[in-house]
N, C-alpha and C positions, 0 to 999 in steps of 0.2 A: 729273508730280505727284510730289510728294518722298515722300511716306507717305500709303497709301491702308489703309483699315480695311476688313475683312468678316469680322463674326462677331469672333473672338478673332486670325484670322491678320492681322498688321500685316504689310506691305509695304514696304520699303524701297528707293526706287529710287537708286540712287548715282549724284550729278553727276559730271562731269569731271572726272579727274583722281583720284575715289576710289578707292584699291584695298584699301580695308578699313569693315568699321562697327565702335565701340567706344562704350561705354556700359552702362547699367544690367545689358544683359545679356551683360557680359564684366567686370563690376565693373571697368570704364575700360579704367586700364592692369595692372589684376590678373591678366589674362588675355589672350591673344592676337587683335587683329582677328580680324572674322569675314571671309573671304575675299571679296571680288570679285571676280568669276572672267568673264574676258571681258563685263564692264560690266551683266552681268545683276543682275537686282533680287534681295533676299535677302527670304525670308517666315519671320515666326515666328512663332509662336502662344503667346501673353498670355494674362496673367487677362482678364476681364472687369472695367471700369469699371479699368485699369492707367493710368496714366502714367508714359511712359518714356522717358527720357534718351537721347541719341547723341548721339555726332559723325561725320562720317566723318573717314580716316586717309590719308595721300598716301604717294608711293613713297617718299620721305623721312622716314616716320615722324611726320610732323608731324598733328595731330589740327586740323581747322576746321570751321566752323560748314555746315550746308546748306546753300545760297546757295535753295535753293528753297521754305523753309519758316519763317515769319516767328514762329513760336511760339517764345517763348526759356523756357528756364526760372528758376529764381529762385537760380542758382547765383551767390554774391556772388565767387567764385575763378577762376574761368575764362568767357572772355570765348563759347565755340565750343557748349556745349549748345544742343540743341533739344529739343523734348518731341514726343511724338503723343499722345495717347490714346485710350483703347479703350472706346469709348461715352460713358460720362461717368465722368468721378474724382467723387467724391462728397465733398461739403463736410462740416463740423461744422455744425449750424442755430446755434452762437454767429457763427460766420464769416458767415454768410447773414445777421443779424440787423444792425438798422440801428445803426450806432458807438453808443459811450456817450455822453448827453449830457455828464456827471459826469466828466472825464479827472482821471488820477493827474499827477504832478510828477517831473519828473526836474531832480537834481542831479550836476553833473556835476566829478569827482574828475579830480585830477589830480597825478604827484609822481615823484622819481627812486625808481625800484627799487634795494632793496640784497640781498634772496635772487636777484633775477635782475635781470642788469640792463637800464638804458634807462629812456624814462622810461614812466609804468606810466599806466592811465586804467579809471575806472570809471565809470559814470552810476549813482545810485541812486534807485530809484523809488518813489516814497510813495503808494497809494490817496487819492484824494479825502479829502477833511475832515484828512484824518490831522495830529493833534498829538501834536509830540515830546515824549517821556515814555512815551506809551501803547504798552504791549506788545503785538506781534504777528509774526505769523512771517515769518521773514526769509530769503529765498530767496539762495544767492549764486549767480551761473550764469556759467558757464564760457560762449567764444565771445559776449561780453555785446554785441559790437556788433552782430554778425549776430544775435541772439535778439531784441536791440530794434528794428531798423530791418527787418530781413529776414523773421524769422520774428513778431516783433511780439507779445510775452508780456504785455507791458505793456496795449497794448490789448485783449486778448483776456480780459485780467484784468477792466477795467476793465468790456466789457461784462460778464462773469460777477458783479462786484459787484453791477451796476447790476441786474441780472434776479434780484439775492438769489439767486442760484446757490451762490455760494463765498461764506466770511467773509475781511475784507481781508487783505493781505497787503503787503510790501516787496517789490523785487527790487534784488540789485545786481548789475549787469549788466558782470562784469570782463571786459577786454579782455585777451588775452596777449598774450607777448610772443613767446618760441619757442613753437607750440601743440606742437610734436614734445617739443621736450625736458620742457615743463611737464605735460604733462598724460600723458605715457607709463609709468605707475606709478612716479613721482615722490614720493616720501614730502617733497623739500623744496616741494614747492606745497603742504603744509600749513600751513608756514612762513611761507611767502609770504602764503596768507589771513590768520592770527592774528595775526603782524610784522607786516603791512603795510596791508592793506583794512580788517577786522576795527576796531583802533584810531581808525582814521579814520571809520568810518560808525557804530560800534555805543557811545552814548550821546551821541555828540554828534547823529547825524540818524534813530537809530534805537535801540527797545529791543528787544529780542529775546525774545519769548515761546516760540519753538522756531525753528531755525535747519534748511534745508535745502539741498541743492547740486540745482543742474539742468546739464544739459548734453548735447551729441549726439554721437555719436560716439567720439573721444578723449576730449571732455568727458563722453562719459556714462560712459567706462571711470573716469576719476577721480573723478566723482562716488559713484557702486558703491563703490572701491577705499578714496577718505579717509572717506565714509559709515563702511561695515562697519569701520573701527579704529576708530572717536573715540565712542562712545556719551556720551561725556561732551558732547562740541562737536555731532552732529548728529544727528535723529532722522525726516531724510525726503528720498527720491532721486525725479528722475525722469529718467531717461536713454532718451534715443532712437536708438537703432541702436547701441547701445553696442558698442564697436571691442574687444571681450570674448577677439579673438587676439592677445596681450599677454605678455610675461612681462618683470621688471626686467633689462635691461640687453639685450634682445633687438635685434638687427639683423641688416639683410638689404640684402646690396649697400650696404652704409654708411649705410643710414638703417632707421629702428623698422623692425620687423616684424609686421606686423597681419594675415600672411600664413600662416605656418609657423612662428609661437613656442609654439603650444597654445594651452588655455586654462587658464592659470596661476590667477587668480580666481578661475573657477567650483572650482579641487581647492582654494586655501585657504578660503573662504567650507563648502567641504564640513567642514570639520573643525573650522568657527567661522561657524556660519547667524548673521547682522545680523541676532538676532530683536528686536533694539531698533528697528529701521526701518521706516516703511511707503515700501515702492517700487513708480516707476509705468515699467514695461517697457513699449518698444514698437519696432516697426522694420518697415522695408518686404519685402514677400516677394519683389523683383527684387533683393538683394543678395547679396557671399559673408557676412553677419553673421547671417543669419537663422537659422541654427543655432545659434552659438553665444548666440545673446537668447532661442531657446526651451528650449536647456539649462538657461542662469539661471535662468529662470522655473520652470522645472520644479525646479530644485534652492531657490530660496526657497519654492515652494508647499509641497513635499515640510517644508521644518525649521520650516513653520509661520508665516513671515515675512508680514505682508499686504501683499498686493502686487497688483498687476494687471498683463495682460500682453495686448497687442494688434498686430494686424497689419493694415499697407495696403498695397494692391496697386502699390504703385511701390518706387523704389529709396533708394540711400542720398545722400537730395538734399533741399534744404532743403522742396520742396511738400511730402514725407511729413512730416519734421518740424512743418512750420507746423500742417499738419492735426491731428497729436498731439498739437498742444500742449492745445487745450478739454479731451480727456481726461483727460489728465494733471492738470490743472489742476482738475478738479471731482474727482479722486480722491485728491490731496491738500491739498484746499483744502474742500470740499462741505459744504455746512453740514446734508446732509441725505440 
């Protein structure tokens, strides 16, 4: 048996040839395998109702899938996750709710990049009925093809129209290009929105009654970070597990560091609160980011900022995100 459950203690029995487990609860490769030590199984103890990521690790350092365990998770980047969970993960009741009959439209952009280059793509997605002209708030999200295909914003939207939950909304759903170099407090990927995307979607396919960023991780660092400067350009975040250990120009073994930069954001945000924003926090309690997303939180509730801020029992992988997104979405979308 690959992973057996009692109570909260998960079990992990390692196949051949593993002499390590890495995942949620070693934030991957953040942290060091957990040993295999003469081919015995490893037990740990979870939240209740957790879903949680692994792989195991070979004498080569190479990370692969269980071969015993057919549950994959919804990682669009790496082919070797598996999940277990721990009683039941618990849905949104939009997620449980049967699709919308009513689906929204996607238009899909396409063009050479000149702040970054290569060629660049966005899909832009319009609520049912929607006629051009008519204003309404225009989402732009960061990671726009995992948000649509993967985590599925668009649909989620659409049921929430349809149940008169939330009033309509747009999404445009940008794809990057470097997500490292673009979204790691990058002040020119504001350039890149207002140059590039911006002109192409907003009055020829959309009017914009309030403009917001969404995004997870990186993306939700960038969203927080061009959010709180632009009051003029944006007036609403939601970021999920936002990647909040950051600081400009930081690296670590020649790539960003999300590890041991600090958290640079949360000290400038101290001495300039985005009380023009309402922001929607959220992140899994199996990650290393969960401290600094309840810092945040704590430091917008603190300057007055409205915001919300929630936690689910898994890690930093797209199921927490999908799951966040209903929340998010009826708290800055809700018509009520």
């Amino acid at each position: 048996m690959a992973v057996s459950v009692q109570g909260q203690n998960v079990t992990f029995t390692p196949p051949a040839g593993a002499v390590g487990l890495i995942g949620d609860m070693t934030d991957w490769r953040k942290r060091d395998p957990l040993p295999v030590v003469g081919g015995q199984p490893l037990t740990l103890r979870l939240p209740r109702g957790a879903w949680v990521e692994y792989a195991w690790v070979n004498a080569a350092g190479e990370a692969f899938a269980d071969p015993d365990n057919p549950q994959k998770s919804l990682n669009p980047w790496w082919p070797y996750p598996r999940a277990a969970v721990v009683g039941a993960y618990a849905r949104h009741p939009l997620w449980l709710a049967p699709e919308a009959r009513l689906k929204g439209t996607g238009h899909r952009l396409t063009w050479e990049g000149e702040v970054f280059p290569g060629t660049r793509r966005a899909i832009v997605y319009t609520p049912h009925g929607h006629q051009p002209g008519t204003a309404l708030p225009v989402y732009y999200v960061q990671d726009g093809v995992a948000f649509y295909r993967t985590g599925k914003l668009g649909d989620v939207a659409d049921r929430a129209l349809e149940a008169g939950l939330t009033a309509p909304a747009a999404f445009v759903f940008v794809e990057p290009g470097d997500r490292n170099e673009e979204y790691y407090v990058n002040a020119r990927y504001l350039d890149f929105l207002t140059q590039e995307v911006m002109p192409r979607v907003e009055g020829k396919l959309l009017t914009p009654s309030v403009r917001g960023l969404w995004g997870a991780s990186l993306g939700g660092l960038t969203s927080l970070f061009l959010g709180a400067q632009h009051p003029d350009l944006f007036s609403r975040v939601a970021s999920h597990s936002g990647a909040f250990i950051a600081r400009p120009g930081a690296t670590r073994e020649g790539v960003i560091d999300t590890v041991g930069a600090g958290e640079w954001l949360l000290d400038t945000l101290r001495g300039a609160p985005p009380t023009h924003l309402s922001v929607s926090l959220d992140t899994g309690v199996l990650e290393w980011l969960t401290g600094p997303n309840r810092r945040m939180a704590a430091l917008l509730a603190e300057a007055g900022v409205a915001q919300q801020y929630r936690e689910y029992p898994s890690g930093h992988n797209w199921v927490t995100w999908r799951e966040a997104l209903p929340e998010a979405l009826l708290f800055l979308q809700g018509s009520g």
